[in-house]
TORKOL-4160 file (C-alpha; in steps of 0.2 Angstrom, whole numbers, padded with zeros to 4 digits, m for minus):
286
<pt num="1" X="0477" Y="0586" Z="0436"/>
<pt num="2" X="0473" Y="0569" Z="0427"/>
<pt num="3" X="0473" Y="0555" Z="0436"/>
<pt num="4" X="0479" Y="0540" Z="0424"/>
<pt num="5" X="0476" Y="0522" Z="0427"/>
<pt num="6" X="0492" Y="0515" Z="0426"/>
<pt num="7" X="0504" Y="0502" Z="0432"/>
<pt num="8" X="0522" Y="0494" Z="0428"/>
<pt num="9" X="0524" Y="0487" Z="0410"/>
<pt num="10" X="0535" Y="0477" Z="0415"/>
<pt num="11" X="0543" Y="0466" Z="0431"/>
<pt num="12" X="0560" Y="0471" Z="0436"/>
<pt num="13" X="0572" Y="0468" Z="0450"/>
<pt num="14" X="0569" Y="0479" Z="0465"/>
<pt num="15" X="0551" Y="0485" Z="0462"/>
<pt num="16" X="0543" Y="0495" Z="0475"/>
<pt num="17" X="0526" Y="0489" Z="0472"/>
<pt num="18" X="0524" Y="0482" Z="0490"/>
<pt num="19" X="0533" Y="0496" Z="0498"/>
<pt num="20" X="0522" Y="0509" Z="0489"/>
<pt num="21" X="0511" Y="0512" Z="0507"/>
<pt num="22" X="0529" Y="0516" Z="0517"/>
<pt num="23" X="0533" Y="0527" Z="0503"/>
<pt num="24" X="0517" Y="0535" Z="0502"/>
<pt num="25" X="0520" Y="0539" Z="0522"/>
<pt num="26" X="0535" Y="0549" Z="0521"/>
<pt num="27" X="0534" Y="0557" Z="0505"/>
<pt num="28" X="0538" Y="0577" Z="0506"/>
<pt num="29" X="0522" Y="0587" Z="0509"/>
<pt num="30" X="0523" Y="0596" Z="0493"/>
<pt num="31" X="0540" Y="0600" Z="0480"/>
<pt num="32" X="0541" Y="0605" Z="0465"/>
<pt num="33" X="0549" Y="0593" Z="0450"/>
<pt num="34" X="0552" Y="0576" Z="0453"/>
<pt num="35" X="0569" Y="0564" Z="0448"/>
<pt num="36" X="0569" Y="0547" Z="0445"/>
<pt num="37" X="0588" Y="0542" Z="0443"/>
<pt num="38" X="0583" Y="0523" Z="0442"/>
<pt num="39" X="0566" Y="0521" Z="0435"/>
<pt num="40" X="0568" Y="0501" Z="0434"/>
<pt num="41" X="0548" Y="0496" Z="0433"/>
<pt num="42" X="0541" Y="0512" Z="0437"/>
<pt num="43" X="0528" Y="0509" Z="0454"/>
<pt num="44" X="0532" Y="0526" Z="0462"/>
<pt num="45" X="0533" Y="0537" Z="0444"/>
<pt num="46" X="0516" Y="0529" Z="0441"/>
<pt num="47" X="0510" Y="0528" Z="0458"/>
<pt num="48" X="0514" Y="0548" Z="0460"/>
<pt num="49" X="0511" Y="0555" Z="0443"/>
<pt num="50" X="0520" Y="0569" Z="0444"/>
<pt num="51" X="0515" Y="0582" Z="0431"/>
<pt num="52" X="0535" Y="0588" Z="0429"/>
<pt num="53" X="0547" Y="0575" Z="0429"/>
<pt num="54" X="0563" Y="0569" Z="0424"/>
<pt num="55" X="0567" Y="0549" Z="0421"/>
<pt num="56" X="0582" Y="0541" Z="0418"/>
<pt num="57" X="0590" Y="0522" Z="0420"/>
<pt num="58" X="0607" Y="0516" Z="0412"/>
<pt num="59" X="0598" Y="0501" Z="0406"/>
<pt num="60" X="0595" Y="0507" Z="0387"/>
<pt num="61" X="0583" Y="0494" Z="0385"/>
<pt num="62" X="0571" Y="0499" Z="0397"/>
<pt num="63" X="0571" Y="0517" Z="0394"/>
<pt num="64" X="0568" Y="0512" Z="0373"/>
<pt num="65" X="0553" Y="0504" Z="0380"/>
<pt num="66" X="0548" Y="0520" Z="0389"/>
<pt num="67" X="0550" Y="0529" Z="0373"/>
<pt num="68" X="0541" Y="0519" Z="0363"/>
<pt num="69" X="0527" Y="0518" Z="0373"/>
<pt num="70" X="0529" Y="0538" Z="0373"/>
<pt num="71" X="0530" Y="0540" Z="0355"/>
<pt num="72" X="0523" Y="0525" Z="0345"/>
<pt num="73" X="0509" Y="0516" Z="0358"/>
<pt num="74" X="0501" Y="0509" Z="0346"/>
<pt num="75" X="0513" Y="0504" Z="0333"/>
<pt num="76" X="0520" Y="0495" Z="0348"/>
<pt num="77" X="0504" Y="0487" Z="0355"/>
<pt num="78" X="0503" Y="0479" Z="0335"/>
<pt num="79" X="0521" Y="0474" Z="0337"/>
<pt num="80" X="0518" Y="0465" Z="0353"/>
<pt num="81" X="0503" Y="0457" Z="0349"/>
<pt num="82" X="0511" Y="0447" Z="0334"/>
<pt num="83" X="0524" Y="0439" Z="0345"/>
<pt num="84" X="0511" Y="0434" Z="0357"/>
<pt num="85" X="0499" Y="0428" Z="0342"/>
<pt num="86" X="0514" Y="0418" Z="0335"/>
<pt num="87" X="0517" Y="0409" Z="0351"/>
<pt num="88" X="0515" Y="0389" Z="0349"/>
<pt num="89" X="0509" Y="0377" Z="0362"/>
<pt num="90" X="0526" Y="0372" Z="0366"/>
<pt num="91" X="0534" Y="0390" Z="0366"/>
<pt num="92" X="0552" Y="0385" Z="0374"/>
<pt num="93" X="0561" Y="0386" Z="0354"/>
<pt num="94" X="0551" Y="0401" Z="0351"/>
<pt num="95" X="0554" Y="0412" Z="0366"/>
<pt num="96" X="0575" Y="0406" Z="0362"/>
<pt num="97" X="0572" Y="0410" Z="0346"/>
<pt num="98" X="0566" Y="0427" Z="0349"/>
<pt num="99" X="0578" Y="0430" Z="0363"/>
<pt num="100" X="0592" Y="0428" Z="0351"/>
<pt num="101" X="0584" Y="0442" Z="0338"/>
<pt num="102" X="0581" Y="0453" Z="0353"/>
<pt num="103" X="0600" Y="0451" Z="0359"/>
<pt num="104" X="0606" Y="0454" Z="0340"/>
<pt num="105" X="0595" Y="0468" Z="0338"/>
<pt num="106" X="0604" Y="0474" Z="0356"/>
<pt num="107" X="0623" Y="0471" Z="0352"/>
<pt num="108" X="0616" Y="0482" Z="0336"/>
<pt num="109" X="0611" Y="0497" Z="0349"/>
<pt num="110" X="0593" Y="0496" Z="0335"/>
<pt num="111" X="0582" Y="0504" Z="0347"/>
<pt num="112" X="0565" Y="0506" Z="0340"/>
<pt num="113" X="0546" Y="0497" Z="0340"/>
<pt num="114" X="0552" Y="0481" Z="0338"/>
<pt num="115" X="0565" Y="0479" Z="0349"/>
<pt num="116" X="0554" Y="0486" Z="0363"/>
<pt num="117" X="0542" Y="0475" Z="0359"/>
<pt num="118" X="0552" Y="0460" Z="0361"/>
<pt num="119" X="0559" Y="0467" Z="0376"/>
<pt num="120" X="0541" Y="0467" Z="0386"/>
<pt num="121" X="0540" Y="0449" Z="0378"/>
<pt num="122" X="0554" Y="0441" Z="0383"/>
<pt num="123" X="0551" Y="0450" Z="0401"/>
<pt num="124" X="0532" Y="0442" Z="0402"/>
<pt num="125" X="0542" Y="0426" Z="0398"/>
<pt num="126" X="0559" Y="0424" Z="0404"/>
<pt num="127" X="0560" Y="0413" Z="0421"/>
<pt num="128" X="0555" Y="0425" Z="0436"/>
<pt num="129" X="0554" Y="0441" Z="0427"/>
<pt num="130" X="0573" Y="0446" Z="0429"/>
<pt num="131" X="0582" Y="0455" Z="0418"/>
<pt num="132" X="0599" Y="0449" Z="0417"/>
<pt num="133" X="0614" Y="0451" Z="0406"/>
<pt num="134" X="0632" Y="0440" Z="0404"/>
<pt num="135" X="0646" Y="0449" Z="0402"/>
<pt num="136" X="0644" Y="0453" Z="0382"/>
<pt num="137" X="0628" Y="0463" Z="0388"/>
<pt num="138" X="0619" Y="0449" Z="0381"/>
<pt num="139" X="0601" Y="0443" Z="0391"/>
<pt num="140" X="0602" Y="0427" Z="0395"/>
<pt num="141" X="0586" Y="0422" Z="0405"/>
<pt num="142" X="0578" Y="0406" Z="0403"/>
<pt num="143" X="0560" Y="0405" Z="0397"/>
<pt num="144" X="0547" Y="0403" Z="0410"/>
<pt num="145" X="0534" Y="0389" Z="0400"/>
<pt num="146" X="0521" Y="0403" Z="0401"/>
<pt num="147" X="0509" Y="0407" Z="0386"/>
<pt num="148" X="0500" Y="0423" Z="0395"/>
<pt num="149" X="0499" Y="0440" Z="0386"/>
<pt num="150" X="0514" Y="0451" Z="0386"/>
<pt num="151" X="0505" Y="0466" Z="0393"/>
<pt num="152" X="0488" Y="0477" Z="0395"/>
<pt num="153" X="0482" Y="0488" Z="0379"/>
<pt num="154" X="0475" Y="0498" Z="0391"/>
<pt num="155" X="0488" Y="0501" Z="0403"/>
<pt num="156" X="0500" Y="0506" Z="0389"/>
<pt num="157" X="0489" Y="0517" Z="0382"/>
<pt num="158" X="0485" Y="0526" Z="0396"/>
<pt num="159" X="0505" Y="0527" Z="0403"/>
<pt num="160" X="0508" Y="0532" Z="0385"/>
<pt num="161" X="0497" Y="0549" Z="0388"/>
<pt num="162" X="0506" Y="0552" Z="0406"/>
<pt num="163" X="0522" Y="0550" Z="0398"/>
<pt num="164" X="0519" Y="0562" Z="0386"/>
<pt num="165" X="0527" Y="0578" Z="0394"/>
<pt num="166" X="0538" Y="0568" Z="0405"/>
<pt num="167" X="0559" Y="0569" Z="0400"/>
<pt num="168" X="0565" Y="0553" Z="0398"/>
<pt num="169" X="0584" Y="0550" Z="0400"/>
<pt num="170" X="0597" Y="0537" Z="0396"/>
<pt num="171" X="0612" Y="0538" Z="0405"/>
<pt num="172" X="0622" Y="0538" Z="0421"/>
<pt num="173" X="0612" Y="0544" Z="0439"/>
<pt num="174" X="0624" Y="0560" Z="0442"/>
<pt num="175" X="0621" Y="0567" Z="0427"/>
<pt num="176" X="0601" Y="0563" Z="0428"/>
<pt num="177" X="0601" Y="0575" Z="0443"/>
<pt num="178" X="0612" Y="0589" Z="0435"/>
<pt num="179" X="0598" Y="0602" Z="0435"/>
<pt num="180" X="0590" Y="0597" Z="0452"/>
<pt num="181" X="0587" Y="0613" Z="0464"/>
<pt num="182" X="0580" Y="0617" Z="0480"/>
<pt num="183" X="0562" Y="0610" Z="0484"/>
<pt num="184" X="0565" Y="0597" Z="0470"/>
<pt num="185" X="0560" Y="0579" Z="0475"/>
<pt num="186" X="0575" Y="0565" Z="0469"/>
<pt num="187" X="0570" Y="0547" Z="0475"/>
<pt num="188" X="0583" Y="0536" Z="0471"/>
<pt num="189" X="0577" Y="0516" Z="0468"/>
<pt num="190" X="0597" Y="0511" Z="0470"/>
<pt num="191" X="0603" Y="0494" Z="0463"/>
<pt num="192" X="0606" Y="0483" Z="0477"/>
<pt num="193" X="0621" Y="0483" Z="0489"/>
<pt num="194" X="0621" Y="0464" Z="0493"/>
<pt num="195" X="0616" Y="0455" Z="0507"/>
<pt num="196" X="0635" Y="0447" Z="0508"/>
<pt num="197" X="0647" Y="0461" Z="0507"/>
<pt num="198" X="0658" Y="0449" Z="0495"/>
<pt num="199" X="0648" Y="0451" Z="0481"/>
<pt num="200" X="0638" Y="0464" Z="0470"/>
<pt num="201" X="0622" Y="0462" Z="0460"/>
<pt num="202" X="0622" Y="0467" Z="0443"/>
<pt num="203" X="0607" Y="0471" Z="0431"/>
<pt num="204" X="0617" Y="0477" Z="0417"/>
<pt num="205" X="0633" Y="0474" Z="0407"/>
<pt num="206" X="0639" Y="0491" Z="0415"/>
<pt num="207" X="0635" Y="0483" Z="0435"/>
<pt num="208" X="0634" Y="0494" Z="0452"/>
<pt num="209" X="0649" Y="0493" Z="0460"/>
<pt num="210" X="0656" Y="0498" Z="0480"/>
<pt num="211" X="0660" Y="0514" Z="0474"/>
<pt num="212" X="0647" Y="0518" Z="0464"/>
<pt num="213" X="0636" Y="0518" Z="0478"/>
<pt num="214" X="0650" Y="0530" Z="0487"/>
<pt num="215" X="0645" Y="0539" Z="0474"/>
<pt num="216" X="0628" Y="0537" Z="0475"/>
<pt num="217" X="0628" Y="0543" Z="0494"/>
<pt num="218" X="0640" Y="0558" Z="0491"/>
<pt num="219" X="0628" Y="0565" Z="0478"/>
<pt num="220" X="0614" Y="0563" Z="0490"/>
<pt num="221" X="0623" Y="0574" Z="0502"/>
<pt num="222" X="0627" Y="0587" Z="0486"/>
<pt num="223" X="0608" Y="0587" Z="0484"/>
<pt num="224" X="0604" Y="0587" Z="0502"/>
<pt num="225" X="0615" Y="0605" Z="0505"/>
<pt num="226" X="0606" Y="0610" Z="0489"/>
<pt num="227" X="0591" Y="0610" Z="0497"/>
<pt num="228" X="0582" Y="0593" Z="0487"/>
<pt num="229" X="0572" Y="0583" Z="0493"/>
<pt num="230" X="0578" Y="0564" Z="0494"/>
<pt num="231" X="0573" Y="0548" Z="0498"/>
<pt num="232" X="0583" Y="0531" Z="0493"/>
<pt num="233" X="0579" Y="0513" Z="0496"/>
<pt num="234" X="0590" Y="0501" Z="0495"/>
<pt num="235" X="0594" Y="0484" Z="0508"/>
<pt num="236" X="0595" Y="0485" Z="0524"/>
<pt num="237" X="0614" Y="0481" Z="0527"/>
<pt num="238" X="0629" Y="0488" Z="0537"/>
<pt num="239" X="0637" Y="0494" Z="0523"/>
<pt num="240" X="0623" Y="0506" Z="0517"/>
<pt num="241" X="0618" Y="0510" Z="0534"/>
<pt num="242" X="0637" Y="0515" Z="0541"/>
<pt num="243" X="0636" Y="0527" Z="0522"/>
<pt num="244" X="0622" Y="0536" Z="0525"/>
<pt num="245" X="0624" Y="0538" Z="0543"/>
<pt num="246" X="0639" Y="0545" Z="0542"/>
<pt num="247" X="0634" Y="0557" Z="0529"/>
<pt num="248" X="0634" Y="0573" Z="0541"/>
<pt num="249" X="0641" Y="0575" Z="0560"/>
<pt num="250" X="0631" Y="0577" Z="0574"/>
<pt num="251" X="0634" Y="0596" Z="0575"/>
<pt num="252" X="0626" Y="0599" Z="0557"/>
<pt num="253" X="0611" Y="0607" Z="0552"/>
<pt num="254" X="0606" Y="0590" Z="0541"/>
<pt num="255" X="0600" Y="0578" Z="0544"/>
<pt num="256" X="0596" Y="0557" Z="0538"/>
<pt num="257" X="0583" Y="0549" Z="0542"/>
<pt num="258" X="0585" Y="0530" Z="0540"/>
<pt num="259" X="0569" Y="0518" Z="0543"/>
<pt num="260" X="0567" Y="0497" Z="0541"/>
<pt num="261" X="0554" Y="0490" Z="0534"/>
<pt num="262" X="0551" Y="0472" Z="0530"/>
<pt num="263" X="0549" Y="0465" Z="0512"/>
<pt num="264" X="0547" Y="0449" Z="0502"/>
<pt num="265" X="0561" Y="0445" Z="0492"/>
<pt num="266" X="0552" Y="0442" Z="0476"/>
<pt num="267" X="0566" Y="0436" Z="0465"/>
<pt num="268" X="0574" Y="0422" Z="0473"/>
<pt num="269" X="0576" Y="0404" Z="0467"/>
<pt num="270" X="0575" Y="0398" Z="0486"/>
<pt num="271" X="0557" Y="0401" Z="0494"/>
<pt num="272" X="0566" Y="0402" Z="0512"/>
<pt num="273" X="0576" Y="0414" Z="0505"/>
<pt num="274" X="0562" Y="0428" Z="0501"/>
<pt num="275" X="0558" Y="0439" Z="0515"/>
<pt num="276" X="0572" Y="0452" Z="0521"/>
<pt num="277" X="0572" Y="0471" Z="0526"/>
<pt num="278" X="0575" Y="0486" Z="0516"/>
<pt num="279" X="0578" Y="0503" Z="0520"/>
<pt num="280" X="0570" Y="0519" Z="0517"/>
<pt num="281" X="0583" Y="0533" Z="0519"/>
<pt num="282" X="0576" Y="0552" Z="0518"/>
<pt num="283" X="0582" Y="0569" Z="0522"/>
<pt num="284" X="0567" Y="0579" Z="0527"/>
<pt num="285" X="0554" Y="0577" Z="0540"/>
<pt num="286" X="0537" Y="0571" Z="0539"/>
């Protein structure tokens, strides 16, 4: 097995960068293929490298950027290094400018080399690397008065090769689990629940509602009486410890395991506001 040197491409909310040790610790001894329902930044697909594995994330976007970097590295490389090239001293009307063509390429659904590049752009340069959309699907980040390159040759390259027998999906988190089966490993990288139960994050145009993490839960129990392996991460609140607790009785053969670990809150406007605790939920022993 080949051991590729790779990392994220790109920042993105709830990366599990700095969680990657606590991961590693209560990963499944062994399983056969691995899911990624939420992909996101991709720290635990890259970290892990499984040989058979499926991705997914509703965020068209990101998973065009996966693609690309599949299909077209270096067509893509050539595309990214003209917009940093191009990039003037003052690059606050350039980065708007080229915000605005990513966003009508978006409303467009034009997927292809260029929009991916101006995708990892915008990323390397929008204000604390969040990806964030209005209600038009439009992003809407301001621009961070960086002039730093918008990524590693190498890195794509090399996540280019992993990629390159790896399924890539598009779509909802159910249906990116459909052929799952006993001894498969799922690890589900969850949007958010918030930290005030009045309110919902939201990294798309299509948002992760209440009952969508219902949803989320009761397809970790389908998987769970299939015989998969799961783990999920998501913050440490009542709401998402009360639905995963109650998952099974305490007269059933399953069983959740649900662990606190502390975290840095990495995209927060407030400094104070930037260390918290998240959960690592699992359904196996280790």
């Amino acid at each position: 097995m080949e051991n590729f040197k790779i990392s994220p491409f790109v920042k993105w909310a709830g990366g599990k960068r700095q969680l990657l040790e606590e991961i590693d610790k209560r990963m499944p001894k062994d399983f056969n293929r691995y899911f990624e329902p939420f992909v996101g930044g991709g720290a635990v697909l890259f970290n892990l490298q499984p040989i058979d594995a499926i991705i997914n994330d509703i965020n068209k976007s990101l998973i065009n950027a996966y693609r690309q970097i599949k299909q077209s590295p270096i067509e893509l490389i050539k595309a990214i290094n003209e917009l940093d090239s191009n990039i003037p001293v003052d690059g606050k009307s350039y980065y708007y400018d080229i915000r605005q063509k990513y966003n009508d390429k978006l409303m467009q659904e034009d997927f292809d080399v260029e929009l991916a590049a101006m995708f990892i752009f915008i990323n390397k340069h929008c204000f604390n690397g969040l990806y964030r959309v209005n209600g038009k699907g439009l992003f809407n980040v301001p621009y961070n008065n960086s002039r730093q390159a918008s990524y590693n040759a190498d890195n794509i390259m090399e996540i280019s090769k992993y990629l390159k027998d790896i399924i890539i999906l598009d779509g909802d988190f159910e249906y990116a689990c459909k052929d799952a089966g006993e001894g498969d490993f799922i690890f589900f990288d969850s949007p958010y629940a918030p930290l005030n139960p009045t309110t919902f994050e939201s990294y798309t145009k299509e948002g992760f509602d209440k009952d969508s993490h219902i949803r989320l839960a009761e397809l970790f129990k389908k998987l769970t009486i299939k015989g998969c392996h799961c783990m999920l991460t998501n913050h440490n609140t009542e709401f998402i410890n009360d639905l995963y607790n109650n998952l099974f009785d305490e007269n059933s053969k399953y069983k959740v395991y649900i662990d606190v670990v502390s975290v840095k809150r990495m995209i927060n406007s407030d400094a104070n506001n930037r260390k918290g605790e998240e959960v690592i939920i699992y359904n196996y022993k280790v």
